[in-house]
BAKOL-970275 format. One record per residue (C-alpha): x, y, z; residue in three letters; residue number from 1. Coordinates in Angstrom, 3 decimals. Layout:
% BAKOL-970275
X | Y | Z | ALA | NUM
...
//
This chain:
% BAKOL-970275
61.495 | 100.991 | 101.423 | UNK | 1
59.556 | 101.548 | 98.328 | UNK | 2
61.854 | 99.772 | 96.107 | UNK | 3
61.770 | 96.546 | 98.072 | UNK | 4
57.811 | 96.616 | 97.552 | UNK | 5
58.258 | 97.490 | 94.198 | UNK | 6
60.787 | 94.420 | 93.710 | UNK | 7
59.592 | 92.089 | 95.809 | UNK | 8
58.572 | 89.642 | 93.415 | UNK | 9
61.899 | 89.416 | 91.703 | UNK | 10
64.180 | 89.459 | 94.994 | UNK | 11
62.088 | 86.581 | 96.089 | UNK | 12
62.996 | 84.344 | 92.429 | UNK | 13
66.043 | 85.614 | 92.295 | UNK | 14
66.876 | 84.725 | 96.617 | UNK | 15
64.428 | 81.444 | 96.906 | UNK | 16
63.303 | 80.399 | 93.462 | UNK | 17
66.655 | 80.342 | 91.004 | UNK | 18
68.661 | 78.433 | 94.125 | UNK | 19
66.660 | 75.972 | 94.103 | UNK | 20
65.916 | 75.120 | 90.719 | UNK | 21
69.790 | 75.487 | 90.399 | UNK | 22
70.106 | 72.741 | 93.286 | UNK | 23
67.543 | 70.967 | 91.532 | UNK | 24
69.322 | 70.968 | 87.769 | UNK | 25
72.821 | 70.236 | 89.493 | UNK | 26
70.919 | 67.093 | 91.111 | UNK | 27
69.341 | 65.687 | 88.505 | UNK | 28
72.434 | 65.884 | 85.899 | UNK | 29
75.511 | 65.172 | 88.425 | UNK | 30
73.980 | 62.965 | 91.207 | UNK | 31
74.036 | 62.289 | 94.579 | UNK | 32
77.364 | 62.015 | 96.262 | UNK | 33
77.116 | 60.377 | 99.648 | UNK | 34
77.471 | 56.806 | 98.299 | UNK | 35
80.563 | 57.507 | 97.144 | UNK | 36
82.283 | 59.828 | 100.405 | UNK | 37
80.626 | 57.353 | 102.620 | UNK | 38
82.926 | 54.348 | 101.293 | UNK | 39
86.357 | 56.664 | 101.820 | UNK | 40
88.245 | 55.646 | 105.345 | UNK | 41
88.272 | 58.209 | 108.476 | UNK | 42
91.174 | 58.882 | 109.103 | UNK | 43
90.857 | 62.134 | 110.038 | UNK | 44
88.658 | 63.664 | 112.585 | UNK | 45
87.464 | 66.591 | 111.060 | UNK | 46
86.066 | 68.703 | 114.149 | UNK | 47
85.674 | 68.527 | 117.380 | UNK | 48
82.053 | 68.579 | 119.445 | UNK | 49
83.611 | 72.417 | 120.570 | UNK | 50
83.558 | 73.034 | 116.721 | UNK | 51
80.492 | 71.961 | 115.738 | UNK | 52
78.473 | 73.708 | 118.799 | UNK | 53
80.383 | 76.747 | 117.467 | UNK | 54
79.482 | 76.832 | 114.151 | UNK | 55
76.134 | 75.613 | 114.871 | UNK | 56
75.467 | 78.805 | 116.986 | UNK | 57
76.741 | 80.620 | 114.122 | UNK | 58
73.855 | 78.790 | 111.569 | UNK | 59
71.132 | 79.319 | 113.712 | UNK | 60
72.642 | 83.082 | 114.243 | UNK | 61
72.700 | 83.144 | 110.056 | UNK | 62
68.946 | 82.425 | 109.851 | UNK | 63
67.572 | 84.505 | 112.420 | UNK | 64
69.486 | 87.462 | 111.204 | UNK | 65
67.953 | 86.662 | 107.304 | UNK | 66
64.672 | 85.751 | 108.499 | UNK | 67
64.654 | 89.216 | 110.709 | UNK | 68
66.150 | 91.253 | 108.237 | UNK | 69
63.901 | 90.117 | 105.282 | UNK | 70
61.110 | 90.566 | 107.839 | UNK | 71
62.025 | 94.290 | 108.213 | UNK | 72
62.876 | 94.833 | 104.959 | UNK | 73
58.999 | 94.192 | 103.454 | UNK | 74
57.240 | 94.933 | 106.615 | UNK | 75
57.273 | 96.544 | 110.147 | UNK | 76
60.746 | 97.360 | 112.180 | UNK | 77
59.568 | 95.510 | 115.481 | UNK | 78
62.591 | 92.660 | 114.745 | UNK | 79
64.900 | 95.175 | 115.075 | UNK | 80
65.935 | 94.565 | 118.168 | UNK | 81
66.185 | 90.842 | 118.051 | UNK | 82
68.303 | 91.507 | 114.409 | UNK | 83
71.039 | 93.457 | 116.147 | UNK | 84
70.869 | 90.810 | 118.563 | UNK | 85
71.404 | 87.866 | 116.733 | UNK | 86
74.199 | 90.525 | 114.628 | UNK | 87
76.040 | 90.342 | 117.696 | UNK | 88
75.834 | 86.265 | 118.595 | UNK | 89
77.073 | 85.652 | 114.733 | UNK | 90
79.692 | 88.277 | 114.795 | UNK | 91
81.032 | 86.707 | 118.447 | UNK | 92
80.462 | 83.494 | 116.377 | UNK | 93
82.988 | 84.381 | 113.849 | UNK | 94
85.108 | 85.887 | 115.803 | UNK | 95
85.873 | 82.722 | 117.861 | UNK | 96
85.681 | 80.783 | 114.429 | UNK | 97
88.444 | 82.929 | 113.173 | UNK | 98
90.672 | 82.367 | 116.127 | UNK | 99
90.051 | 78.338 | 115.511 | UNK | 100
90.531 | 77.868 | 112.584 | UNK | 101
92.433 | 80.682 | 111.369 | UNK | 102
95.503 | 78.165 | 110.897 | UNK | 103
94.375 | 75.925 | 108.805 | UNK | 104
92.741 | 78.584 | 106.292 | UNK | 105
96.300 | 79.702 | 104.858 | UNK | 106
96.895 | 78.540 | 101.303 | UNK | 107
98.319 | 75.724 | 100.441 | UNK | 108
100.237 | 73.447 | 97.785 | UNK | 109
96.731 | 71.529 | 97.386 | UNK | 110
94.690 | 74.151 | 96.906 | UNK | 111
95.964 | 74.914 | 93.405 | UNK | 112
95.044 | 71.174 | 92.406 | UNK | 113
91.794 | 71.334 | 94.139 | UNK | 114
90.630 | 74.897 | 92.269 | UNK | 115
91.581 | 73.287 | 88.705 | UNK | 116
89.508 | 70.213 | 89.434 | UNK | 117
86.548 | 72.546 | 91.198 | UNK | 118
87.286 | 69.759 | 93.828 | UNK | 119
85.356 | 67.145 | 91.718 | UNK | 120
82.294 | 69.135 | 92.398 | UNK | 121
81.109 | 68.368 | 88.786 | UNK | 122
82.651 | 64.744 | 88.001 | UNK | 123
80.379 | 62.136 | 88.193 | UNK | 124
83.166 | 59.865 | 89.090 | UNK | 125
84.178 | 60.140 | 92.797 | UNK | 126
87.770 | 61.720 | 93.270 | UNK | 127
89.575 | 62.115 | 96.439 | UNK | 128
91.515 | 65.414 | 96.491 | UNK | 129
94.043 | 65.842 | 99.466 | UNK | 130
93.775 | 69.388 | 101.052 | UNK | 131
93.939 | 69.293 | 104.955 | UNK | 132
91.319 | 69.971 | 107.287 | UNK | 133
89.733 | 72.880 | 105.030 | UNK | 134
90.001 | 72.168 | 101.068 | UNK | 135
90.437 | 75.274 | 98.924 | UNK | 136
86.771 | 76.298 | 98.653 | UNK | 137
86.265 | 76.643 | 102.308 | UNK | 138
89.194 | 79.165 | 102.594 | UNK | 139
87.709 | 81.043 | 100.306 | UNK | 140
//
């Protein structure tokens, strides 16, 4: 316990401040990129309303166990319950995540295409990268 005190100052820049001003930097020199997705066709309905509540149980499961877990780790244990708690709903969360979409996160031909180009993640020009219903960064 006494090194969180003792580091608390640099756990929070390193966990809070350096994201963001990384977010920030990446913003500033690359750009926004919803003009350009927005004018691609649908074609392809990416998940279902079953796959969406899922993984938004699974978010909101995500931040309560942070918030409760950074709570305990700088202060009392009273969220300990509610932490194991909200362990449990994200770990049921994943579970069922991993039985949907378990297919469809096995390597592909794409993928190696996809990882060489960092999926235009840093182009300033928009490029449209096939890779299926998960592209290589969200398998991994």
């Amino acid at each position: 316990m006494d090194f969180y005190f003792k580091y608390r100052a640099i756990i929070l820049v390193g966990a809070v401040v350096l994201p963001a001003a990384f977010c920030l930097v990446h913003y500033i020199v690359v750009g926004p990129k919803g003009k350009a997705l927005a004018s691609l066709p649908r074609t392809l309905e990416r998940f279902s309303i079953w796959d969406r509540v899922i993984h938004a149980i699974r978010v909101l499961a995500f931040v309560a166990v942070a918030i409760t877990g950074y709570v305990m780790a700088f202060g009392p244990d009273a969220p300990r319950v509610g932490h194991m708690v909200w362990g449990g709903i994200f770990l049921a969360g994943a579970i069922i995540a991993i039985l949907l979409w378990n297919r469809h996160s096995l390597p592909s031909r794409e993928d190696g295409e996809w990882l060489a180009r960092l999926g235009g993640y840093l182009s300033k020009k928009p490029i449209h990268l096939r890779s299926g219903k998960f592209n290589a960064g969200q398998k991994g």
